[in-house]
C-alpha positions in Angstrom: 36.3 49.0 131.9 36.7 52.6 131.2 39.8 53.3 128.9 42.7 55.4 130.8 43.7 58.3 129.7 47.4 58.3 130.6 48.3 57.9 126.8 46.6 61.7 126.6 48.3 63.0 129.1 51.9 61.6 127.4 50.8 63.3 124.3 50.3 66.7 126.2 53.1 66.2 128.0 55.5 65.4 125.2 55.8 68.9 124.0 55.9 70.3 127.5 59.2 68.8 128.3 60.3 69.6 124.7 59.7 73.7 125.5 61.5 73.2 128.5 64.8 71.3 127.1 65.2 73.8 124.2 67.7 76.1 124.3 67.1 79.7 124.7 68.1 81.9 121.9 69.8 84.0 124.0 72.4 81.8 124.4 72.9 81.4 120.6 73.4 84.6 120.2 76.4 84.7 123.6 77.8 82.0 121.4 78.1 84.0 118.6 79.3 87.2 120.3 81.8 84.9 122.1 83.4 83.3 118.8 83.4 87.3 117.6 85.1 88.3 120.4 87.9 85.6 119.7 87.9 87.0 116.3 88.8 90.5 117.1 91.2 89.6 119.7 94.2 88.1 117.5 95.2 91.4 117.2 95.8 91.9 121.1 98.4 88.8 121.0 100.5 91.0 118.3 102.1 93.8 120.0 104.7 91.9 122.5 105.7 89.8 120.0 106.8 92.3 117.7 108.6 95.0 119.7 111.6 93.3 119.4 111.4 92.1 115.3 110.3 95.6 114.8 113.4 97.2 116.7 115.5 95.0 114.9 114.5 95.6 111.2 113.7 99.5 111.7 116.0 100.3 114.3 112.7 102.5 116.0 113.0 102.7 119.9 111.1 101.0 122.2 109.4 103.8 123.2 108.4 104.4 119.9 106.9 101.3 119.4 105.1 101.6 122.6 103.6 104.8 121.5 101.6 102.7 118.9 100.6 100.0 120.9 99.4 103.3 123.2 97.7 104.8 120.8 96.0 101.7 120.2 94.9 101.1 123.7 93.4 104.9 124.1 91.6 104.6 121.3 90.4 101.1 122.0 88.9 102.5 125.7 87.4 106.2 124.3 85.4 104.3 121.6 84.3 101.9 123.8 81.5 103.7 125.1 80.4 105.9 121.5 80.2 102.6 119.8 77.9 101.5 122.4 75.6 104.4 121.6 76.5 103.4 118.0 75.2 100.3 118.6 71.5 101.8 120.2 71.5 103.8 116.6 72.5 101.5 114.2 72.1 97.7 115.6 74.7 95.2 116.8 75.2 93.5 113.5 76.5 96.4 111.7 79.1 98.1 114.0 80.4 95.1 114.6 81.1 94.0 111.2 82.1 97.4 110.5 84.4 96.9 113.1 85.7 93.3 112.2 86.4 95.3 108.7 88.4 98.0 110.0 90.9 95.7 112.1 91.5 93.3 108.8 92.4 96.8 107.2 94.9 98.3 109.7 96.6 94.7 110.4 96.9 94.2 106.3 98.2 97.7 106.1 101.5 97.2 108.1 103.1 94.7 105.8 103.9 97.7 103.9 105.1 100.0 106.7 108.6 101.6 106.1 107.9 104.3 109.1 107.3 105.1 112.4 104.1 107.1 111.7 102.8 104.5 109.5 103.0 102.3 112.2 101.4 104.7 114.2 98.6 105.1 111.6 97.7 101.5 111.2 98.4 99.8 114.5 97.5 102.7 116.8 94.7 104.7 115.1 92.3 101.8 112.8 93.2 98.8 114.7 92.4 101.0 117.7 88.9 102.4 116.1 88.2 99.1 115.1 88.8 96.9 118.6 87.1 99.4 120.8 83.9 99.1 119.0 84.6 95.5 119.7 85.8 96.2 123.5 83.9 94.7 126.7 81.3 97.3 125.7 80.1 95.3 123.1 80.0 92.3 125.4 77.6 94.5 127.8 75.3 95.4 125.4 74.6 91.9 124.2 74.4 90.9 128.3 71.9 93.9 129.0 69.5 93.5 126.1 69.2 89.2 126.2 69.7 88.5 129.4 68.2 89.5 132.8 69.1 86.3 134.8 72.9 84.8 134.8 74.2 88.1 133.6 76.9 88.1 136.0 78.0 84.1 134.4 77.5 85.6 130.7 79.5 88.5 131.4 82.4 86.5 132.7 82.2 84.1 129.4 82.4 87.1 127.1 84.9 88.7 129.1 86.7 85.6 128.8 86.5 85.3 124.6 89.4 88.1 124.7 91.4 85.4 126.4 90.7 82.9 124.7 91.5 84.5 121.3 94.9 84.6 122.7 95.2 81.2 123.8 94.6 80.4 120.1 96.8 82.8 117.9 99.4 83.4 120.7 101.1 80.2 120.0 100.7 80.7 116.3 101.6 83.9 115.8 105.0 83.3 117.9 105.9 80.8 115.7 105.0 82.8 112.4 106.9 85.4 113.7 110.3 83.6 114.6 109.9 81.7 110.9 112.0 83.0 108.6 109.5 85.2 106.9 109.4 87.2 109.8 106.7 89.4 111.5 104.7 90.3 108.3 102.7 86.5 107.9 101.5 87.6 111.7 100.1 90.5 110.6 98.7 89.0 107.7 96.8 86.1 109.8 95.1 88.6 112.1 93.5 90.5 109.3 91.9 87.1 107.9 91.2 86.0 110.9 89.1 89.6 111.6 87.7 89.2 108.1 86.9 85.6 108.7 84.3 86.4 111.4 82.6 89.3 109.2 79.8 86.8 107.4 79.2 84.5 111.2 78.7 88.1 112.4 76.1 89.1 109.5 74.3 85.8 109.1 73.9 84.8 113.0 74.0 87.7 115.1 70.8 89.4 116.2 70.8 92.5 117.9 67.3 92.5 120.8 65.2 89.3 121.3 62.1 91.3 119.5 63.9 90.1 116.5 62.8 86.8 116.4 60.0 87.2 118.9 61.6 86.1 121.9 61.7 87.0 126.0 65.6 87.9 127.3 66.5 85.4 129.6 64.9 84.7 132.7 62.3 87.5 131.2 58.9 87.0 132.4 57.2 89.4 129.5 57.9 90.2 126.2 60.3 93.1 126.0 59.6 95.3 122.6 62.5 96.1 120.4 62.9 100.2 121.7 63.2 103.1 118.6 66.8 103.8 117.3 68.1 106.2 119.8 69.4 109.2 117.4 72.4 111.5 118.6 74.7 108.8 119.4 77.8 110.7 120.3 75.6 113.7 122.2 73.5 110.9 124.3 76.9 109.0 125.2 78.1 112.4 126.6 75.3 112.9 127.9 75.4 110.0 129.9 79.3 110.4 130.6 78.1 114.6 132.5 75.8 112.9 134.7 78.1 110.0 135.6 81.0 111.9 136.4 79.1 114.0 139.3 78.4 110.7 141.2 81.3 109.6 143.0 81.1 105.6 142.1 82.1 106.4 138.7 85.3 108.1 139.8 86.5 105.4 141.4 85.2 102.5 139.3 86.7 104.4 136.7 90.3 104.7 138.6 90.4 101.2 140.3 89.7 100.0 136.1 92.8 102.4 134.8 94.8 100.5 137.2 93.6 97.1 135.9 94.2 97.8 132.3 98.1 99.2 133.5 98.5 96.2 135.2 97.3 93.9 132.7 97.0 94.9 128.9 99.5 97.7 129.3 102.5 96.3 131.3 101.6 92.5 130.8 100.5 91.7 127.4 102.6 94.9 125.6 106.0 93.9 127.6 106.0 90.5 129.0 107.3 89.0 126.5 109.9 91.1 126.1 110.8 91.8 129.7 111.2 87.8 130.0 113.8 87.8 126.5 116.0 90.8 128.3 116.6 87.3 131.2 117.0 85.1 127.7 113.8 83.7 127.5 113.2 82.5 124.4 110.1 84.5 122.4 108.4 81.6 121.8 108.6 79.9 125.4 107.5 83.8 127.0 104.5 83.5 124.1 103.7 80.2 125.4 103.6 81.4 129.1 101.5 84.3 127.9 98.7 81.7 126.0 99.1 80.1 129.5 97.6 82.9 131.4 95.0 83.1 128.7 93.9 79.7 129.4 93.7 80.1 133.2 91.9 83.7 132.3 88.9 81.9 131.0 88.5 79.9 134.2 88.8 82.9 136.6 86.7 85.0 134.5 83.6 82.4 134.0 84.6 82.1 137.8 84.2 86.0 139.2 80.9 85.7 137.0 79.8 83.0 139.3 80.7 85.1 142.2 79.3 87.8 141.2 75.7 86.6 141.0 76.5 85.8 144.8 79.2 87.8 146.4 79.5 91.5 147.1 81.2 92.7 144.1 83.3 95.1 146.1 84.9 93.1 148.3 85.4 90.9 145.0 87.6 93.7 143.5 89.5 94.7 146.4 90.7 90.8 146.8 91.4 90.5 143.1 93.7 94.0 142.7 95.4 92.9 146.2 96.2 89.5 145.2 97.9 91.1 141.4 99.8 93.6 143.3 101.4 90.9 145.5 102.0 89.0 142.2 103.5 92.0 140.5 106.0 92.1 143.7 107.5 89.1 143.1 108.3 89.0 139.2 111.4 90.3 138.8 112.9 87.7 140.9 111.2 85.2 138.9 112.0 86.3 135.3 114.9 83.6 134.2 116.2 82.5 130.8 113.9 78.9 131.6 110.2 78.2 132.4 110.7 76.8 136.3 108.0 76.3 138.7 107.9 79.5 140.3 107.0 80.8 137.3 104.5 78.4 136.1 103.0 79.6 139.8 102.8 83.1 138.9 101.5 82.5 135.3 98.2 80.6 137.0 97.9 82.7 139.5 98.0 86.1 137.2 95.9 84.3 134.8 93.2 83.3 137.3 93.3 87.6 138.1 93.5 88.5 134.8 90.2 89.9 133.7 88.4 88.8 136.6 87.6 92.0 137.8 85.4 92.8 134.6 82.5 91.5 136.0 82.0 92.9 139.6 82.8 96.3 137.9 80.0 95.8 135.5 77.7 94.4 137.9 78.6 97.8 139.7 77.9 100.3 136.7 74.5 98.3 136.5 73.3 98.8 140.1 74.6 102.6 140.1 73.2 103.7 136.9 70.6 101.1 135.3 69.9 101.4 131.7 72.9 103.6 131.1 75.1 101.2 132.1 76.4 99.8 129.4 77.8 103.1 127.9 78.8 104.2 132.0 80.6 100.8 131.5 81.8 102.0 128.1 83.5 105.3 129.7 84.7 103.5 132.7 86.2 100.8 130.2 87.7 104.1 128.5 89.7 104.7 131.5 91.0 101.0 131.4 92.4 101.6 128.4 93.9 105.0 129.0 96.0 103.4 131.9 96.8 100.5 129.6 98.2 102.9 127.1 100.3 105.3 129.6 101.7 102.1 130.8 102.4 100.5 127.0 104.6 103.6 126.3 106.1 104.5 130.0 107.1 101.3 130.5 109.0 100.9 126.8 110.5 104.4 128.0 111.7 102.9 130.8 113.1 99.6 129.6 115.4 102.3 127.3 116.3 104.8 130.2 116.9 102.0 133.1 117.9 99.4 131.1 115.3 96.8 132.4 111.5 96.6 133.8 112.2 96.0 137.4 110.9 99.4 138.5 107.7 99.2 136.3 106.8 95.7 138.0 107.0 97.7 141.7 104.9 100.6 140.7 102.1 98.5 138.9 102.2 96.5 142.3 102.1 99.6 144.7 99.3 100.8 142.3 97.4 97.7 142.5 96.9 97.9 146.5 95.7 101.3 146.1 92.9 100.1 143.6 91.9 97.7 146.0 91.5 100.2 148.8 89.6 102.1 146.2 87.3 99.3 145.5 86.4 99.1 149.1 85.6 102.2 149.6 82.4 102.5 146.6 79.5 102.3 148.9 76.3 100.0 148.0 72.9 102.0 147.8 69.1 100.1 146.6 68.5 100.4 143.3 65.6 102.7 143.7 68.0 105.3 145.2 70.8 105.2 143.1 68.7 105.8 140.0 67.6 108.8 141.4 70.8 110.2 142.5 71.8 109.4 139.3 68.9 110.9 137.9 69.4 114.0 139.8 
């Protein structure tokens, strides 16, 4: 009888199903961007929670204290898209930790604060330096270079690290800051926590898959590590004169200002205190805000799923309609308890939150290819500039009107027009829009 040769074929086999169980670097290093991400983001639960502490011990207005937390945002979105460049020059690894440096720096600084401009100095101009090279821009980069299939899915998990890393210190850092130390242990915990991620950044992060000799994702050839681009700040201008004569960047750029009034500026800054002027405790408004956070990882990782199947348009105009109706309805639902209707409005705005991040970066990819992530960068820029008009107009408000109620309506009305914006970008092939964009 002639032996078989089925034990052979296990052998051969064996490693075959090995290659295709193991996990792709790629992912490895999403992990690690993620967990930075969450890192960098403790200082973005901070701001709400200490308007009031900070009017009560300095007596400083809240319009005053909004310019900071302004400052901060414009800053956070103008970066954006030079520390992309930054990160084409000088590698991943090092801007970020850079970065991660920077925040600890600012954060720590403010326990010492005895002025306005101080604050100013420290919360608006290195906290702001420092968390927009670690904006969404950051997140693109690290999507463009390892990734070429599930980039809409990865885009919506790193979109979601911001928050998540308010999910996890919102809680805290409301409780530090109504101990009776007061607002300076907050401070305190988000510069470790920044400093914390600085070595996981160094040791584990990798910035192309040439590195450690691997494909991106879904690659089907190996893609060579390219030169350091020199010039950083000309080439992200560069980029930012040709983008601003096509007009998807326009409106990509106003339908995101609206998001980040609507969200970071009006939302996140003033919330918390909006929902203390009904006598809401600080701690149960935190909560509800770590609440949204939660539900904002689902409906990001969601819209990523989406994205890789829907028209990304349509996407947008159906999440900026759905937060303007939202907006509508909160002033009647701001009361000193947590109730149902509001625990309604918390899932639903949480589910909205950041979910337009990634049809608008799927969007920057199709109109302008490899530039995309600093277009996205520029675009993200504008974000932030409506985040921090918003931060200080509606602190001006609270002290002229005595409450937020008109902010809430015009952040609605604002909303609908972003989704009618949205609508209105039109699609074009690939092939086409890289040379209109080239042209």
């Amino acid at each position: 009888m002639p032996q078989t040769t089925e034990p052979a074929l296990d052998v051969v086999e064996e490693p075959l199903r090995r290659r295709r169980i193991a996990v792709h670097r790629a992912w490895f290093v999403a992990a690690v961007t993620f967990v930075t991400i969450i890192g960098a983001a403790a200082f973005r639960s901070l701001p709400g929670l200490l308007i009031d502490p900070l009017h009560a011990e300095f007596g400083w207005s809240r319009g005053t204290i909004g310019a900071a937390v302004s400052i901060n945002l414009a800053l956070y979105g103008l970066t954006a898209p030079f520390a992309a460049a930054l990160m084409d020059r000088f590698g991943i690894r090092k801007v970020v930790a850079v970065a991660l440096t920077v925040i600890a720096v600012g954060s720590g600084l403010t326990v010492w604060m005895t002025a306005a401009w101080q604050l100013w100095l420290c919360w608006g101009l290195l906290v702001g330096l420092g968390s927009g090279s670690m904006a969404l821009a950051f997140a693109a980069t690290v999507t463009n270079r390892w990734f070429t299939e599930r980039r809409g899915l990865v885009s919506g998990v790193l979109t979601a690290a911001s928050a998540s890393g308010q999910l996890i210190f919102l809680p805290v850092l409301s409780w530090i800051v109504q101990s009776p130390h007061g607002w300076r242990p907050a401070a305190v915990t988000v510069a470790l926590a920044a400093l914390a991620v600085v070595p996981f950044v160094w040791l584990l992060l990798r910035d192309h898959p040439a590195d450690v000799g691997a494909r991106p994702y879904g690659a089907t050839e190996f893609v060579p590590k390219p030169e350091p681009v020199r010039g950083a700040a000309r080439r992200t201008l560069t980029v930012l004169s040709s983008a601003v004569r096509t007009g998807p960047f326009w409106l990509l750029a106003g339908t995101f200002a609206i998001c980040g009034a609507s969200t970071n500026g009006l939302v996140q800054t003033h919330f918390v205190p909006a929902a203390h002027d009904h006598g809401m405790p600080i701690t149960a408004a935190a909560s509800l805000l770590a609440v949204i956070g939660v539900f904002d990882v689902v409906g990001t990782i969601a819209s990523g799923w989406f994205t890789d199947r829907f028209e990304p348009r349509r996407l947008l105009a159906v999440y900026y309609a759905l937060r303007g109706i939202a907006l509508l309805f909160l002033p009647m639902l701001l009361a000193p308890s947590v109730h149902p209707p509001m625990i309604f409005f918390i899932v639903f705005y949480g589910l909205d939150w950041v979910a337009t991040v990634p049809p608008t970066l799927a969007l920057c990819r199709e109109q302008y290819g490899e530039d995309s992530a600093i277009v996205f960068g520029w675009v993200l820029a504008s974000h932030q500039v409506g985040a921090a008009l918003v931060a200080y107009l509606g602190g001006v408000a609270r002290d002229a009107f005595g409450s937020y109620d008109t902010v809430w309506y015009a952040s609605g009305a604002l909303c609908a027009a972003a989704a009618l914006m949205a609508l209105v970008i039109r699609r074009r092939p690939a092939a086409a829009a890289a040379a209109a964009y080239a042209g």
